[in-house]
N, CA, C and O atoms as a MOPAC input file, in Angstrom:
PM7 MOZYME 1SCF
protein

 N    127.98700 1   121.72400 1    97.44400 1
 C    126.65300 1   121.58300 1    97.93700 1
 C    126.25600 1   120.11400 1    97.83300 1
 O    126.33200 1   119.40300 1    96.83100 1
 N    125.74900 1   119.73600 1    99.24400 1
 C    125.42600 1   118.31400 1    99.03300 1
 C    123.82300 1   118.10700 1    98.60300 1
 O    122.89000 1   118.71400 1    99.13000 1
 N    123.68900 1   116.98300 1    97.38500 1
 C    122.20700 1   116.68400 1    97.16200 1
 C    121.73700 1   115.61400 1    97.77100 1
 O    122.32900 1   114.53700 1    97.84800 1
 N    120.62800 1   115.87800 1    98.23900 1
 C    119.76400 1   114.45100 1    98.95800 1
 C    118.95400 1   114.56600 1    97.89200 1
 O    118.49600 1   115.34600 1    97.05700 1
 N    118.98100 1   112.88900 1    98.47000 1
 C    118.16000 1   112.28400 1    97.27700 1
 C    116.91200 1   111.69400 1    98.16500 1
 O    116.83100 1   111.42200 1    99.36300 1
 N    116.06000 1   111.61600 1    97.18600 1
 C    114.71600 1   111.03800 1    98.42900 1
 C    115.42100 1   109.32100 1    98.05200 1
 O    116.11900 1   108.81700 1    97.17200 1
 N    114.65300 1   108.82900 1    99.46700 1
 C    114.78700 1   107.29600 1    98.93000 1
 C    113.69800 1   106.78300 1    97.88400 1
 O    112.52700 1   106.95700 1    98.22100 1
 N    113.89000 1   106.30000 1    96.91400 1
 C    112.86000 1   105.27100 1    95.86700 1
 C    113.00400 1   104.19700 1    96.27200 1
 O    113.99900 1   103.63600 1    96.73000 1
 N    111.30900 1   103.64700 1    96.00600 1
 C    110.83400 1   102.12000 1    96.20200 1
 C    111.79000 1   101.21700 1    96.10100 1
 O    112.74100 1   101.57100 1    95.40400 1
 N    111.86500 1    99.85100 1    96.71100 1
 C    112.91900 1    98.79400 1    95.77300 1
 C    111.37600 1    98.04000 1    95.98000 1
 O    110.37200 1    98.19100 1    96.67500 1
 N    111.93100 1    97.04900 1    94.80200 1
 C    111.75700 1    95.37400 1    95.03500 1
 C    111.88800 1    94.37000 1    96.13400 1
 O    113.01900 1    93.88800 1    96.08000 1
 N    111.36400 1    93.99200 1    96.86100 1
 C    112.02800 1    93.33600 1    97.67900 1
 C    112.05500 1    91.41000 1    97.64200 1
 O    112.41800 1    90.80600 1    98.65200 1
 N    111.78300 1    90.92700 1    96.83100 1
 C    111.18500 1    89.49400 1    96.32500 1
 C    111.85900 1    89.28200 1    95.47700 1
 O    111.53000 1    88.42500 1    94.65600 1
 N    113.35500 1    90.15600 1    95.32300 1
 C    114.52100 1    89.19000 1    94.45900 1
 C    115.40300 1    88.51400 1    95.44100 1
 O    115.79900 1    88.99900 1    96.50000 1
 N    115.75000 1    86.94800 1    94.80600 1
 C    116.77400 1    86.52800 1    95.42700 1
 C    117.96400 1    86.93800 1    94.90100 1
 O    118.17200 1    86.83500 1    93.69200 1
 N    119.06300 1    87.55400 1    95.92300 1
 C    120.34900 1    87.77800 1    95.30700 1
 C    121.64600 1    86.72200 1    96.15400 1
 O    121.96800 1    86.53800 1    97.32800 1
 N    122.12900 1    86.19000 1    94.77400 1
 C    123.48800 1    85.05900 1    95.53500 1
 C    124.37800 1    85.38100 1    94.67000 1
 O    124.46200 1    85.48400 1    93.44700 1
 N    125.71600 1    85.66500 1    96.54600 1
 C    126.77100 1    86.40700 1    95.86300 1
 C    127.97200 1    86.28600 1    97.41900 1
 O    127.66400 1    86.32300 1    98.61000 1
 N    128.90200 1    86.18600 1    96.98500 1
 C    129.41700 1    86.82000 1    98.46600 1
 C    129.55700 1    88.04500 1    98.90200 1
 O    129.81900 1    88.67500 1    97.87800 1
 N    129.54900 1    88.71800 1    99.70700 1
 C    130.09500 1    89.96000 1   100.37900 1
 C    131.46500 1    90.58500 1    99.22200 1
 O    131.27400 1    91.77400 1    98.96900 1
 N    132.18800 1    90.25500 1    98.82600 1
 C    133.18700 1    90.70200 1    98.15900 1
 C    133.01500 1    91.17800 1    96.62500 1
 O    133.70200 1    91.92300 1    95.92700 1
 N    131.88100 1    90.48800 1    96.38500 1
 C    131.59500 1    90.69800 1    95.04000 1
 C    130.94100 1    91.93400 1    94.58400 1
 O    130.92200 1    92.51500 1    93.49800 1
 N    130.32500 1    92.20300 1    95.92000 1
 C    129.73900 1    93.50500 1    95.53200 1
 C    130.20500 1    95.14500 1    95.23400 1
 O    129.57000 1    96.17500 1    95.00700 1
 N    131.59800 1    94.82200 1    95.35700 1
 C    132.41200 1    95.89300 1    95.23700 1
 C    132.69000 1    96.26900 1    93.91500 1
 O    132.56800 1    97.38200 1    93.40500 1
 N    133.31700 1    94.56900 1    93.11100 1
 C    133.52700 1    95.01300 1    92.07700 1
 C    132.67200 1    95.53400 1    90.52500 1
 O    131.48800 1    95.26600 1    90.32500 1
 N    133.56700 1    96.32800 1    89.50800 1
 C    133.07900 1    96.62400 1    88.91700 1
 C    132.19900 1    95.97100 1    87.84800 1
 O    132.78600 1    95.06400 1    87.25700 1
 N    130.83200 1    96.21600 1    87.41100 1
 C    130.37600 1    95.02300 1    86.55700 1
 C    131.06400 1    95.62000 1    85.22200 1
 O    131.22800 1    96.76900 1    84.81100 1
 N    131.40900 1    94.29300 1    84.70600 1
 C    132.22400 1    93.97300 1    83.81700 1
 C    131.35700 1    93.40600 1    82.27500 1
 O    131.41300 1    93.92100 1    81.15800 1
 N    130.62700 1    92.25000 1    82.69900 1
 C    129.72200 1    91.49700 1    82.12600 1
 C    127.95400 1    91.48400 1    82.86200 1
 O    127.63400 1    91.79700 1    84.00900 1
 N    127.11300 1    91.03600 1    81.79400 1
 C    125.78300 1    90.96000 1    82.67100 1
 C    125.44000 1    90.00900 1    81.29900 1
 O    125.72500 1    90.36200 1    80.15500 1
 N    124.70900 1    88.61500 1    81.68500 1
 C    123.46000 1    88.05000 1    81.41100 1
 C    122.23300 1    87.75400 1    82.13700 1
 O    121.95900 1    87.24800 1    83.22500 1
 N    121.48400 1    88.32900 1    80.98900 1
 C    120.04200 1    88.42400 1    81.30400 1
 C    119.12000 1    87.44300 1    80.64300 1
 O    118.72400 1    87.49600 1    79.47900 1
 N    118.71200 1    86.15800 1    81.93300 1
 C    118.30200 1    85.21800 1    81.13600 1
 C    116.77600 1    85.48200 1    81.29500 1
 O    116.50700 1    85.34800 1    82.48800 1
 N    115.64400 1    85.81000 1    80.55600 1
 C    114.25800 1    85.81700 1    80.45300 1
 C    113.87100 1    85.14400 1    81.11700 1
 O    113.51500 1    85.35300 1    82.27600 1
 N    113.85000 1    83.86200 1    80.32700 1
 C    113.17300 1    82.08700 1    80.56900 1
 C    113.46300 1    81.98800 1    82.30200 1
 O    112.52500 1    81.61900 1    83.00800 1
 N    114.50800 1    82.25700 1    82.80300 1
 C    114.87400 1    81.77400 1    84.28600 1
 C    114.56400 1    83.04500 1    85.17500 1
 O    114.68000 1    83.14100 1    86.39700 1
 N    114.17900 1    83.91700 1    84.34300 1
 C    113.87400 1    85.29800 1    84.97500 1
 C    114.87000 1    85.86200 1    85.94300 1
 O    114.48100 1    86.28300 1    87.03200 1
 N    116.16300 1    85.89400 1    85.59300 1
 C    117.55200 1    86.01500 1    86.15300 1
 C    118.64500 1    86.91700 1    85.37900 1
 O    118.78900 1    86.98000 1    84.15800 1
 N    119.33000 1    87.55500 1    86.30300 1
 C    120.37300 1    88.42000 1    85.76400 1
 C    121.95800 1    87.77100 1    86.44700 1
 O    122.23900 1    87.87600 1    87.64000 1
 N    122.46800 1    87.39800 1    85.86300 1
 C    124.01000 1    86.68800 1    86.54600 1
 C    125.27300 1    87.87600 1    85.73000 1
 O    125.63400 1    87.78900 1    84.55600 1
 N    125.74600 1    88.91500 1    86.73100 1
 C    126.78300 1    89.49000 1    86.83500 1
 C    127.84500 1    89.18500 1    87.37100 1
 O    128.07400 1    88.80700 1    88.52000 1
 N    128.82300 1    89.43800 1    86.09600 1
 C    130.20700 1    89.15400 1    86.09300 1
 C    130.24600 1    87.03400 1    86.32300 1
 O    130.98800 1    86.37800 1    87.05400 1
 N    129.65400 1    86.77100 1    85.81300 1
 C    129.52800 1    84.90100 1    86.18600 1
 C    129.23700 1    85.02000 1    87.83700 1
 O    129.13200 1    83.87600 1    88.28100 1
 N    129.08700 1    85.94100 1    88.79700 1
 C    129.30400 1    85.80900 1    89.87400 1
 C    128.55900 1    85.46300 1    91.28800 1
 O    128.67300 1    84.88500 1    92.36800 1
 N    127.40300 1    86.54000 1    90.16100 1
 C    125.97500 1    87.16400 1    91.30300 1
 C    124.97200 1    86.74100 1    89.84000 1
 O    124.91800 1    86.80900 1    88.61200 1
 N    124.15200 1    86.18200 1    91.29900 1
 C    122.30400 1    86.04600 1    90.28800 1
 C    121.45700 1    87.12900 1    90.91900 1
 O    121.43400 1    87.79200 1    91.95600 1
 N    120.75500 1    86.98800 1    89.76800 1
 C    119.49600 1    88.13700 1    90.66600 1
 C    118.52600 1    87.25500 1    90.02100 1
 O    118.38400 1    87.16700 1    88.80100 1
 N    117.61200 1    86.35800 1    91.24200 1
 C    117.25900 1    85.70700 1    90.61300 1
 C    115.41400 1    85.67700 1    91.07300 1
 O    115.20600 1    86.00400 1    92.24100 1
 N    114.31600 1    85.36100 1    90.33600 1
 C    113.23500 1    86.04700 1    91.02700 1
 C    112.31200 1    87.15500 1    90.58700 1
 O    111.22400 1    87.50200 1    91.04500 1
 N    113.21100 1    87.74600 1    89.31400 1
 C    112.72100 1    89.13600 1    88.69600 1
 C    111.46300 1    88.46500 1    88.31300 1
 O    111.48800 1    87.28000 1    87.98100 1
 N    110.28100 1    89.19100 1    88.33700 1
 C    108.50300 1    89.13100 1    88.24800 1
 C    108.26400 1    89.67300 1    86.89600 1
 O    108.41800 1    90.87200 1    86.66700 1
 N    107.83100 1    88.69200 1    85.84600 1
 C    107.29400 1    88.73900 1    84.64900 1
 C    107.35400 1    90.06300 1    84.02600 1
 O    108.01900 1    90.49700 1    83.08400 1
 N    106.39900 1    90.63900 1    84.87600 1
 C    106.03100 1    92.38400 1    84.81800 1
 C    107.70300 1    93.02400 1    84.64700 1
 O    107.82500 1    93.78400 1    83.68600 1
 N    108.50000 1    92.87500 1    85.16900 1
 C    110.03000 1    93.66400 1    84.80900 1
 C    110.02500 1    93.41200 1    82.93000 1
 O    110.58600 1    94.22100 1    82.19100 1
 N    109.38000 1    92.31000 1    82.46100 1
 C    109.61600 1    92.15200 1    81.30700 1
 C    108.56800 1    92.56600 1    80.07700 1
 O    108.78700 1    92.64900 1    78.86800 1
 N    107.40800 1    92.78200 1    80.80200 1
 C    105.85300 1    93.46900 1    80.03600 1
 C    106.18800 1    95.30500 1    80.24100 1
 O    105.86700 1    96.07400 1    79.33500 1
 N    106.77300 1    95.75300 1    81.36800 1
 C    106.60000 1    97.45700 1    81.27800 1
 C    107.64200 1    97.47700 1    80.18100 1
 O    108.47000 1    96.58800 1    79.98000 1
 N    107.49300 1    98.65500 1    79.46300 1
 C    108.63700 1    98.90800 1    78.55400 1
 C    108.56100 1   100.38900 1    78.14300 1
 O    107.69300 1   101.15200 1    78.56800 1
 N    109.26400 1   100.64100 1    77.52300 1
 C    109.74000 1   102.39100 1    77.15400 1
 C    109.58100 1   102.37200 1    76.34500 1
 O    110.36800 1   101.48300 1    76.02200 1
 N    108.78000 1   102.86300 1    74.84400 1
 C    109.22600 1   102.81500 1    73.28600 1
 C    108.90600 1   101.30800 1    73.10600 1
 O    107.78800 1   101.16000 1    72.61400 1
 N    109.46000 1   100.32200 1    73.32200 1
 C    109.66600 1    98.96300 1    72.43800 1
 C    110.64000 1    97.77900 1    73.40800 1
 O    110.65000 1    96.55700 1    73.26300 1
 N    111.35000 1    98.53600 1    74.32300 1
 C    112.31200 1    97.95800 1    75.40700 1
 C    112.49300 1    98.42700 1    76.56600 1
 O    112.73200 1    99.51800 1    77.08400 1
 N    112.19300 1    96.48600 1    77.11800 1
 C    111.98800 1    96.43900 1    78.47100 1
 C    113.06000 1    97.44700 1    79.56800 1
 O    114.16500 1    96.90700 1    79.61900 1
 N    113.01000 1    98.59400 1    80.33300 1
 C    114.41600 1    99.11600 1    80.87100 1
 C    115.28100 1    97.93300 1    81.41500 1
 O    116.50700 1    97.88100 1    81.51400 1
 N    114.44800 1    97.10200 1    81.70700 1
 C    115.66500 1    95.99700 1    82.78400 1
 C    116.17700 1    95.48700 1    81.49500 1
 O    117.36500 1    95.46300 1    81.81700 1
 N    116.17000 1    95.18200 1    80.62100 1
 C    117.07200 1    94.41600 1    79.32400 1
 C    118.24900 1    95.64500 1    78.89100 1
 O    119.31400 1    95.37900 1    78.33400 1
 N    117.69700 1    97.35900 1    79.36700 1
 C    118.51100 1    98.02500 1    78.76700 1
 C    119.68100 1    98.05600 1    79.28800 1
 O    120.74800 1    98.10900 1    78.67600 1
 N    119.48700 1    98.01700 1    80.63900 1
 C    120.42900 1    98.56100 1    81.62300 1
 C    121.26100 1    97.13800 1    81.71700 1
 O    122.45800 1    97.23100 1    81.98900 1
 N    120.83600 1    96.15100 1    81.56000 1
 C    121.31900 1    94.54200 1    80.70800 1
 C    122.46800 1    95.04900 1    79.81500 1
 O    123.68300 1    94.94600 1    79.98600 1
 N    121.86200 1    95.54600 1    78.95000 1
 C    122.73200 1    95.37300 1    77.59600 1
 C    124.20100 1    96.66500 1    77.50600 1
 O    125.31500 1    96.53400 1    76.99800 1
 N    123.58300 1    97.83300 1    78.22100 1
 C    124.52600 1    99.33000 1    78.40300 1
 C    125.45600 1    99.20000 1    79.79300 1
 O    126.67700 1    99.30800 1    79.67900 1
 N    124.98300 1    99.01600 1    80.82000 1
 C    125.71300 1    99.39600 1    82.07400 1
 C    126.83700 1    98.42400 1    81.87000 1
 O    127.46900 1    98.17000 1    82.89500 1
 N    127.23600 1    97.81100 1    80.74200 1
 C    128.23900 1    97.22500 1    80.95100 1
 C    129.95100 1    97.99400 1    80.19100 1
 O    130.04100 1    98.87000 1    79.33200 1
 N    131.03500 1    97.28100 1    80.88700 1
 C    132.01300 1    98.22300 1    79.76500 1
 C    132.04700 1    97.42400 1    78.19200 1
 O    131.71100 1    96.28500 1    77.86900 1
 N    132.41600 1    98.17600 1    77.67000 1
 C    132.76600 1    97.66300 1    76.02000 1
 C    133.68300 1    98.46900 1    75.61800 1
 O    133.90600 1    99.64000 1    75.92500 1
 N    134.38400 1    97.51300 1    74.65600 1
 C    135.51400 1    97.95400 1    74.08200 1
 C    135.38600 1    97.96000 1    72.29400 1
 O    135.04900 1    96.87000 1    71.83300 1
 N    135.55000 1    98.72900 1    71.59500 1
 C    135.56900 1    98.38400 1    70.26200 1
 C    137.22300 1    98.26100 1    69.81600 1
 O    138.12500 1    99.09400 1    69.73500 1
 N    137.16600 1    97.19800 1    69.63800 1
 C    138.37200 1    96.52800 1    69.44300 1
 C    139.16300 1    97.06700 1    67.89700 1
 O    140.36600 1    96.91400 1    67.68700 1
 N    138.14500 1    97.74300 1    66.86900 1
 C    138.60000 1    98.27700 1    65.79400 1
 C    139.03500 1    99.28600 1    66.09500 1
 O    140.25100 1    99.27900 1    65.90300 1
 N    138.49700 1   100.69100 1    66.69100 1
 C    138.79300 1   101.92900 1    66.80000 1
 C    139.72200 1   102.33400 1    68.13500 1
 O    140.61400 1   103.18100 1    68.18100 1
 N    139.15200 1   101.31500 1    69.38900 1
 C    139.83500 1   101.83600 1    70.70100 1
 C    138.57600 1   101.95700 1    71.64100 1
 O    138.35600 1   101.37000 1    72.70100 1
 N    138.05300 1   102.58600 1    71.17900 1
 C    136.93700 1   103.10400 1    72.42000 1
 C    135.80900 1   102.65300 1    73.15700 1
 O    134.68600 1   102.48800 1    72.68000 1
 N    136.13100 1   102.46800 1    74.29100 1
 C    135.87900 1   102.36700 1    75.75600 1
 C    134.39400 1   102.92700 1    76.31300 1
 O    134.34000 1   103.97000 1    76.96400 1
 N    133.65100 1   102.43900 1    76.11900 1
 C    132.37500 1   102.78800 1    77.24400 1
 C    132.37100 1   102.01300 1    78.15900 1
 O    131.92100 1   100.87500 1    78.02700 1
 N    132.98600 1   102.56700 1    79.54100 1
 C    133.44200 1   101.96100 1    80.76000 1
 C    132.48600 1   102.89700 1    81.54100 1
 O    132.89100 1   104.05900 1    81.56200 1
 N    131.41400 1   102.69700 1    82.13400 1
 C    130.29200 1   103.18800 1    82.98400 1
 C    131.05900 1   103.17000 1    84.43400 1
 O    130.83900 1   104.06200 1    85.25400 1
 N    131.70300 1   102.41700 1    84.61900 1
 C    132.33800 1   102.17800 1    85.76000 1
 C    131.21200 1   102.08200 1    86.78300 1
 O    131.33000 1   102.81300 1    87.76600 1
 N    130.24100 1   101.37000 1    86.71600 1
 C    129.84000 1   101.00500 1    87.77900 1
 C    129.89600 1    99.30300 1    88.74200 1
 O    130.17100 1    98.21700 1    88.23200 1
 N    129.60400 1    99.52000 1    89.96000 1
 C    129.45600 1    98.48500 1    91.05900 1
 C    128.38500 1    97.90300 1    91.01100 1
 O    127.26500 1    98.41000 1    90.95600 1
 N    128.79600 1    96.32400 1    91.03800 1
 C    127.80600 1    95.23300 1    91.30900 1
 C    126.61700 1    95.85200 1    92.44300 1
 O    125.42000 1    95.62400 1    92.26700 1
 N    127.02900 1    96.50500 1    93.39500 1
 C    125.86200 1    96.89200 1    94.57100 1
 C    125.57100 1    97.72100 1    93.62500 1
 O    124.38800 1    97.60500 1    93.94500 1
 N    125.53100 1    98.44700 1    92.76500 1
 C    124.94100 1   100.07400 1    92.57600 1
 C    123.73100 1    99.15700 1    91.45000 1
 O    122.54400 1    99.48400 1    91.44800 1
 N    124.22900 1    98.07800 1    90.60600 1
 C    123.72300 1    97.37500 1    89.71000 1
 C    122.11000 1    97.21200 1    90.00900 1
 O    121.01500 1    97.61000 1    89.61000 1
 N    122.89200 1    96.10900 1    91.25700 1
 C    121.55800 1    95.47400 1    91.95900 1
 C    120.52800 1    96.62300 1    92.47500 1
 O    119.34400 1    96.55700 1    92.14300 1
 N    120.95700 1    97.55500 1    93.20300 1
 C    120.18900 1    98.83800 1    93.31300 1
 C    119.68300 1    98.99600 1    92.57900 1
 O    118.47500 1    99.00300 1    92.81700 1
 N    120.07400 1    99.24000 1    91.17900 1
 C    118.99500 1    99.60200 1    90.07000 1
 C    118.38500 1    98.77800 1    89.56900 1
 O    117.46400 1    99.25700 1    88.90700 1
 N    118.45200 1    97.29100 1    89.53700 1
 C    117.44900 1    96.27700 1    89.17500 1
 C    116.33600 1    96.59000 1    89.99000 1
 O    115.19100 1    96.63000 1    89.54000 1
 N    116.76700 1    96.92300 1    91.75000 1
 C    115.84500 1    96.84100 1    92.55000 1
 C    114.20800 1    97.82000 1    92.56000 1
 O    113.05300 1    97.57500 1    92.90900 1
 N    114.93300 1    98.98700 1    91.96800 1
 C    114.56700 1   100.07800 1    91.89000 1
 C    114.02600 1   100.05200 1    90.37400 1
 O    113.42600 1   101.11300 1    90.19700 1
 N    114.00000 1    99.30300 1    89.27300 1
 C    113.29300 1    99.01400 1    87.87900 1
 C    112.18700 1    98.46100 1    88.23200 1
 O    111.17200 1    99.08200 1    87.91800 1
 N    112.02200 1    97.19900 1    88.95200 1
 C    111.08400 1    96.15100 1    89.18000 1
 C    110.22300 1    97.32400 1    89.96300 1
 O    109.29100 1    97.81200 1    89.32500 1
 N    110.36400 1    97.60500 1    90.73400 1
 C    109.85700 1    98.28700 1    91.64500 1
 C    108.65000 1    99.25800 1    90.60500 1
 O    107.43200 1    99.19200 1    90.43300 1
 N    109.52200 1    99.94800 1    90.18900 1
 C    109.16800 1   101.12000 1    89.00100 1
 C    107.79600 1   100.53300 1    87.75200 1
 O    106.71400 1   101.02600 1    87.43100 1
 N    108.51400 1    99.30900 1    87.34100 1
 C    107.87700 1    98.76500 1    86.46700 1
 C    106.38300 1    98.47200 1    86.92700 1
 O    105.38300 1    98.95000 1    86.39200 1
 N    106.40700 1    97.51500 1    88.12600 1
 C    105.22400 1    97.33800 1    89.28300 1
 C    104.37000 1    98.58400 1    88.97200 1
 O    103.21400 1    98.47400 1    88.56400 1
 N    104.89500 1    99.61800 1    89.15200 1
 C    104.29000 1   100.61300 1    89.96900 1
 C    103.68500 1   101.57400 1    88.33400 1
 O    102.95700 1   102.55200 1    88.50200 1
 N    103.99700 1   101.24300 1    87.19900 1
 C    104.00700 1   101.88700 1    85.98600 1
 C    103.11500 1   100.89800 1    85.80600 1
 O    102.27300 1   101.67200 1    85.35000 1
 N    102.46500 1    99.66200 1    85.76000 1
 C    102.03400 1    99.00900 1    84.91500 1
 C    100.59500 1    98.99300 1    85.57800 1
 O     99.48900 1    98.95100 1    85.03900 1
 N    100.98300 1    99.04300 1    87.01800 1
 C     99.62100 1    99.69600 1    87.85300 1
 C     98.80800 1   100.49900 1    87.30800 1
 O     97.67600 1   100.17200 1    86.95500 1
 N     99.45100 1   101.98400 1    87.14300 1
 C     99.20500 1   103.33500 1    86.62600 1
 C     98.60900 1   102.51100 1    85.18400 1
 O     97.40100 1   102.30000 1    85.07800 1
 N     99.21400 1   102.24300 1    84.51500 1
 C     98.52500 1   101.59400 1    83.11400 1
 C     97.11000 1   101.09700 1    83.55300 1
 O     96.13900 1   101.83900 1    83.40600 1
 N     97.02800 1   100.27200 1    83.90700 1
 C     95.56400 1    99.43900 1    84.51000 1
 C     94.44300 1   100.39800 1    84.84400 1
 O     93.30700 1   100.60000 1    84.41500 1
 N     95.13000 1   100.84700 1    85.67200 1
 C     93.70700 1   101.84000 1    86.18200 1
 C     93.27300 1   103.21600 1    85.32800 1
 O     92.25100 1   103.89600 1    85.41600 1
 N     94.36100 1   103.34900 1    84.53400 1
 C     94.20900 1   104.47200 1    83.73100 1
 C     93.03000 1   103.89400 1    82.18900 1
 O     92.21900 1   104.57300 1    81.55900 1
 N     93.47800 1   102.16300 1    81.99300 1
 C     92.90800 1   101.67500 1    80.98500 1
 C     91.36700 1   101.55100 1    81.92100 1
 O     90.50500 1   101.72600 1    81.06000 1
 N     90.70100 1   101.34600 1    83.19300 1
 C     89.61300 1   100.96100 1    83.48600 1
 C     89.13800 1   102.60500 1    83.71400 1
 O     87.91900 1   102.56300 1    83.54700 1
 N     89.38300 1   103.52100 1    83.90700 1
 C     88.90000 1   105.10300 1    83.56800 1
 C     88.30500 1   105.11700 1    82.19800 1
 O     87.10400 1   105.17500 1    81.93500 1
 N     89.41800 1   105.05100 1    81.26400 1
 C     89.58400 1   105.41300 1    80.26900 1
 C     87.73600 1   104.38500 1    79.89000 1
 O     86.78100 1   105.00300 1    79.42100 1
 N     87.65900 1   102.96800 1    80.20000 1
 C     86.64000 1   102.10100 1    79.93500 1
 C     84.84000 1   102.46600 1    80.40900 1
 O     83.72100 1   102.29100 1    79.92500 1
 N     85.42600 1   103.03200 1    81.58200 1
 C     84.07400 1   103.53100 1    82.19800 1
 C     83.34800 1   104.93400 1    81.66000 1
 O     82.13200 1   105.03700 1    81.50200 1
 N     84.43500 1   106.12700 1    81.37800 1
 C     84.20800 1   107.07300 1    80.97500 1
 C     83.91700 1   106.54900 1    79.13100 1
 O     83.25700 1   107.26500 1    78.37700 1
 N     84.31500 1   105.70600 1    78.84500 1
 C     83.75200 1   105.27800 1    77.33300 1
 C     82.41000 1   105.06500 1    77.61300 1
 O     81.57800 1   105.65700 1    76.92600 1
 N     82.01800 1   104.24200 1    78.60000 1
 C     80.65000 1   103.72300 1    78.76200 1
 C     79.57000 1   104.64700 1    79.20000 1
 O     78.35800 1   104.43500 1    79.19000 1
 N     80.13100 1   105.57200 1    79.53700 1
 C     79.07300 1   106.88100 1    79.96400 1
 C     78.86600 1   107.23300 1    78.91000 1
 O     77.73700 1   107.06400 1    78.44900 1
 N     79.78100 1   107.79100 1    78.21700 1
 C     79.64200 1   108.33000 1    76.75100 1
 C     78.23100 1   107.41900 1    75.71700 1
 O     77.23500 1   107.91900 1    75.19600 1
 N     78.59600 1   106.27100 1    75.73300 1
 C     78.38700 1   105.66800 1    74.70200 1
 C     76.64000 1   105.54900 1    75.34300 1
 O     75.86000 1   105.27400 1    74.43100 1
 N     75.79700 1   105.75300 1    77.07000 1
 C     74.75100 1   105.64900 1    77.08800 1
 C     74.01000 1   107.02600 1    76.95400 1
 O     72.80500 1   107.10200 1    77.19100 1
 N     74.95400 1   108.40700 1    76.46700 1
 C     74.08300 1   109.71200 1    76.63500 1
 C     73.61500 1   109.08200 1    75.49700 1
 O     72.68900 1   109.57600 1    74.85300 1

């Protein structure tokens, strides 16, 4: 049975530099530089452009774009053997950066307006 998926929002206001070939392979490595507001996979591809806000929404305590930074990559523990190889693609990567920012945008929104409800309905209160 095949699943469709709806399409989700992207980002569209990242710059990405890379060639055509790169996007195949598997990410291997990822740095995630804050300060330059940039993600450079595998030394290869930047994603460069990410909007403050990717770095203010957060889950618990951490930002998702730092998570998916730090996990979607493979690792090896060199003491025991074992392999967390996600096996994913530079395109599938960028997809999901695209689709965080996007998310984050759209979560931090929901925050705002939920905090100016939350402000007005205080202020009713506070004139019965």
């Amino acid at each position: 049975m095949k699943e469709e998926k709806q399409d989700l929002p992207e980002y569209s206001d990242l710059t990405i530099q890379a060639d055509d070939s790169n996007f195949d392979e598997y990410v291997e490595k990822v740095r995630l530089d804050k300060k330059n507001r940039e993600i450079i996979i595998n030394g290869k591809v930047r994603i460069q452009n990410i909007p403050e806000l990717a770095f203010e929404y957060k889950v618990g305590s951490y930002p998702p774009i730092e998570w998916i930074s730090n996990y979607l990559v493979r690792e090896e523990d060199k003491g025991i053997g074992i392999v967390w190889d996600p096996k994913i693609r530079v395109a599938e990567f960028v997809d999901i950066v695209k689709k965080l920012v996007a998310f984050s945008e759209k979560a931090l929104g929901i925050k705002e307006r939920l905090r100016e409800i939350y402000d007005i309905s205080n202020q009713i209160h506070i004139r019965r």
